[in-house]
Steps between C-alpha positions, in 0.01 A plus 500: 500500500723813413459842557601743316764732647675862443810560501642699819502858520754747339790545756440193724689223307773482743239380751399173319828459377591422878557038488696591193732762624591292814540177311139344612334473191503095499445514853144730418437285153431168733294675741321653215421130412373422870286782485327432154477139547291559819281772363388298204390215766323759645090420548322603203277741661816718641767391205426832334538693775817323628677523139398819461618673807891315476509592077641853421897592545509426858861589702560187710676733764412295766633120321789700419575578870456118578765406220724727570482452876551132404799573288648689712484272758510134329682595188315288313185491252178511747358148553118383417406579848648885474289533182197397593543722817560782291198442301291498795645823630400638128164356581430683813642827355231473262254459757614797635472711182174399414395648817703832449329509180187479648552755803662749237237501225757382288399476137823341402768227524749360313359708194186309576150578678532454833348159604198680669452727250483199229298249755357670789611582844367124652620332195846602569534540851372057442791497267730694732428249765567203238804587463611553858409154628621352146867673659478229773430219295783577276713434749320227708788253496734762633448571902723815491357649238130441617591626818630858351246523210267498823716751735528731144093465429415603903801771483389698237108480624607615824722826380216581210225502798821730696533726227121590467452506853745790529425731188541799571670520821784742526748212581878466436776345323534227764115368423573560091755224567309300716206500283691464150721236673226262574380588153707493218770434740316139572480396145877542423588367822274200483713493114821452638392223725382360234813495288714433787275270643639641858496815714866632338358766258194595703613820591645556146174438361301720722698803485448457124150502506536825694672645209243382238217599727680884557605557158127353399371811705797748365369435147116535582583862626696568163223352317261646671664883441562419161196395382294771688356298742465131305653305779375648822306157638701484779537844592114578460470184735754647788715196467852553682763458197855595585483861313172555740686363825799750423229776396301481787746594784395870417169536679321720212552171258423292824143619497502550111565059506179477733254702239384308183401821308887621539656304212635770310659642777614200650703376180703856506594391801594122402701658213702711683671227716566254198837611545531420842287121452713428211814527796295341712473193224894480430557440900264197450668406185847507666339288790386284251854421359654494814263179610553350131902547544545357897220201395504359201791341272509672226264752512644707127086383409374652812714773491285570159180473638545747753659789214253439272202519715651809667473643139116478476386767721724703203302361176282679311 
């Protein structure tokens, strides 16, 4: 069942270019393979669905983590058991974008309509679901991977009910880490304990899922000025990013964060500490290769990961 795809937008090659450029792309190829050969077992009445929301250019940042972290670590090519845990990580991630989708009126993914907008909201929050218990049975022979692809799925549920909880509360850098920590900081920790298959790169992988999740908010703001306003979801829903937990120390943005008719005003505010986030994000990235240096074997792949997600807070 194929679906027709388009091709990734002007100026973000580099970002799906990511398995090749750190000598993955085999490693990515054979979890492609996992991935399609489960979605076309798929039950009929969600196949479409399933197929659907895994076609289109997707990044694999997250398998890329686990083979790299496995690389780094093992030196080897990633076994059966790494690949299928990497496909149920991709699984869950899906699960989780569906939902974005869903919370953020998305229109769009992949080049695509949005699963809702093409099925419904039930249909594929259903499908979402499919997917996220299908992550478990990928893995079902596996104990260690079970037992993370569980920690990951209650992890990330916990810090998304967090994070709404505590829109729009003036709160500081400290909780921005917290919060991102548990959430993209999970997945990419629960990666690297995945590719390791121990504890070794944990903190590696966390402290690069603070990156992603930091520059992820540096590059909404920039969107968001230079587009007028296009990509303001999380600012018009108070949610603490890391340009908003720097911003906010001034107590005239403080109570500008707690008003949701103060958009406009709020984002002058983001935009004038990007400078001082995107300092903020090269500390973390420096962390980062500090844990991949003292922890892992040869961590030249690692060392990769970390420069070029530092670099996406910076693309247009």
């Amino acid at each position: 069942m194929a679906v027709p795809t388009r091709e990734a937008p002007p100026g973000s090659g580099a970002v799906w270019e990511l398995p090749e450029r750190l000598g993955l792309g085999e490693d990515v190829a054979r979890l492609n393979a996992v991935i399609d050969a489960w979605a076309q077992s798929t039950d009929v009445e969600v196949r479409p669905m399933v197929v659907r929301q895994l076609a289109g250019r997707a990044k694999r940042y997250r398998p890329a983590t686990v083979f790299a972290c496995h690389r780094a670590v093992a030196g080897t090519k990633p076994t059966e058991q790494v690949v299928r845990s990497a496909a149920a990580v991709e699984l869950i991630h899906n699960v989780s974008l569906v939902v974005d989708d869903i919370l953020d009126r998305s229109r769009y993914r992949r080049g695509l309509l949005s699963l809702h907008c093409r099925y419904g909201f039930l249909p594929a929050l259903m499908a979402s679901g499919y997917m996220g218990f299908a992550a478990s049975s990928l893995v079902a022979d596996d104990p260690y991977s079970v037992r993370l692809v569980s920690e990951l799925m209650q992890r990330l549920g916990v810090a998304e009910c967090a994070q709404w909880r505590l829109r729009r509360k003036p709160l500081g850098v400290e909780d921005w880490r917290a919060i991102a920590g548990e959430d993209t900081g999970s997945m990419f920790e629960i990666c690297a304990r995945i590719g390791t298959r121990d504890e070794r790169l944990a903190a590696f992988g966390r402290l690069l899922g603070l990156l992603y999740h930091g520059c992820d908010d540096v590059a909404d703001v920039r969107g968001t000025a230079a587009l007028g306003g296009g990509s303001e979801k999380d600012i018009a829903d108070g949610i603490l990013t890391l340009p908003a937990a720097l911003a906010i120390r001034d107590p005239e943005t403080a109570l500008l964060f707690e008003r949701p008719d103060a958009v406009d005003a709020l984002t002058e505010r983001l935009v004038a500490v990007l400078d001082e986030a995107e300092a903020y994000l090269d500390g973390i990235a420096r962390d980062a290769e500090a844990a991949a240096r003292a922890d892992a074997r040869a961590p030249r792949r690692l060392l990769e990961l970390v420069a070029y997600t530092r670099e996406l807070s910076r693309s247009e």
